[in-house]
C-alpha positions as CSV (number, residue, x, y, z in Angstrom):
1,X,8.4,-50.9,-37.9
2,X,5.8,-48.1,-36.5
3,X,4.4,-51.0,-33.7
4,X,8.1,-51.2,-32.5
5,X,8.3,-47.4,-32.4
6,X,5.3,-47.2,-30.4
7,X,6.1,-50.0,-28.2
8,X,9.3,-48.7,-27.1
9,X,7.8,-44.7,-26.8
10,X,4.8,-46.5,-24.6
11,X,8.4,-48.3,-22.5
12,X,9.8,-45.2,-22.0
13,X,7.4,-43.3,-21.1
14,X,6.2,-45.9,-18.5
15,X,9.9,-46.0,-17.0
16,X,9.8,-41.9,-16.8
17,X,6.7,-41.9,-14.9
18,X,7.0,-44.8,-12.7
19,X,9.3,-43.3,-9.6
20,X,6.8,-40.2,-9.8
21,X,3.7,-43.0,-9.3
22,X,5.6,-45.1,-7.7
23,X,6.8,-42.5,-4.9
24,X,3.1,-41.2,-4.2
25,X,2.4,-44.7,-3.5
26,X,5.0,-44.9,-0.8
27,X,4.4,-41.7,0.9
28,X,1.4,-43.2,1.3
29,X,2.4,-46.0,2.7
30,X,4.7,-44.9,4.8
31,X,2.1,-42.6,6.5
32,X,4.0,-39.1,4.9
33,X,0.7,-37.3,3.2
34,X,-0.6,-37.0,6.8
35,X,1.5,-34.2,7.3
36,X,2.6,-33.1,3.9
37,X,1.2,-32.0,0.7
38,X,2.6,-32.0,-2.7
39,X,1.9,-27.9,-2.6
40,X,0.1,-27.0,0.5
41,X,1.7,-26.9,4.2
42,X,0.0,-29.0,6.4
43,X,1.5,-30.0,9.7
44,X,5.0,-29.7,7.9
45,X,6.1,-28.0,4.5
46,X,5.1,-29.1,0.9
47,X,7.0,-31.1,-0.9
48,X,7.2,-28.2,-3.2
49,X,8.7,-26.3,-0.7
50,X,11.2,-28.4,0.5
51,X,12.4,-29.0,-3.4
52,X,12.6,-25.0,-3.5
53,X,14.8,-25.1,-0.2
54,X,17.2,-27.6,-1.0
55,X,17.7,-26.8,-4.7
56,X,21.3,-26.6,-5.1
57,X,22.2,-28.5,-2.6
58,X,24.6,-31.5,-3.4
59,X,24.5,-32.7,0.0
60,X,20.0,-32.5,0.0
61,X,19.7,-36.3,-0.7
62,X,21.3,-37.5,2.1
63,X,20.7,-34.5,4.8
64,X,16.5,-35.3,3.4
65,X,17.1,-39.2,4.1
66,X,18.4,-38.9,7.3
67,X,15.8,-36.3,8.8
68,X,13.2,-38.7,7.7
69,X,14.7,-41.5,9.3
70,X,15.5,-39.9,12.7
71,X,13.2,-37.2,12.8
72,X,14.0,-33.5,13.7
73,X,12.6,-29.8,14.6
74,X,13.9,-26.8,13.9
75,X,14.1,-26.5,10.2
76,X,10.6,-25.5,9.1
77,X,9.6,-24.5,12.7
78,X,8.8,-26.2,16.2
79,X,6.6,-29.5,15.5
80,X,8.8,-32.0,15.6
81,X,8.1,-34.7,12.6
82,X,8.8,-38.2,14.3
83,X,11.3,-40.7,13.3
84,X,10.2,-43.2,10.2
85,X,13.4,-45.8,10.6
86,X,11.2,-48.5,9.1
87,X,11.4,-47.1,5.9
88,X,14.1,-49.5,3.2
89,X,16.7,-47.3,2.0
90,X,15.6,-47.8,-1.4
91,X,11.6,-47.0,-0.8
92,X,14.0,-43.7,1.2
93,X,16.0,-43.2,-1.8
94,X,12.9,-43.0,-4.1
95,X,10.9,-41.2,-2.1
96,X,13.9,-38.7,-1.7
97,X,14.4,-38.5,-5.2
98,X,10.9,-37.9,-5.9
99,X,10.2,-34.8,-3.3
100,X,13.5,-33.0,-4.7
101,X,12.0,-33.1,-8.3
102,X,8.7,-31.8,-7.1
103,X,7.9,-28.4,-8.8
């Protein structure tokens, strides 16, 4: 009885911190910790910082997922961050998901 308890504590806690993993790895691979920083600003805002920004904001998810696939300039000042259309929508999703929760 105590090996299935533990098995299934070790399950769930592997699914929790999965999309946190999981999302590092593909800002990575999609080239996104060139410019940002889970806390620092580097050529564009911190993930922190964006999370802080949009908190709130029903509409963040998709408004996030769309900048990153068409680009933009203006919110967080003049360099424009390019266009990343290659990413899948659910890598986007994830990754979306994953800078919201940053704290």
């Amino acid at each position: 009885m105590k090996l299935a308890t533990l098995a299934a504590a070790l399950a769930a806690g592997a699914i929790f911190s999965m999309p946190a993993k999981a999302s590092d790895e593909l800002a990575k691979k999609y080239m996104c910790l060139t410019c940002h920083t889970q806390d620092k600003k580097l050529v564009g805002p911190s993930y922190r910082d964006v999370a802080v920004k949009y908190k709130g904001d029903k509409a963040a998810e998709a408004r996030l997922a769309e900048k990153i696939k068409k680009g933009g300039v203006g919110a967080w000042g003049q360099i424009p961050m390019p266009p990343n259309d290659k990413v899948p929508d659910a890598d986007l999703k994830a990754m979306v998901t994953w800078i919201l929760s940053t704290k």
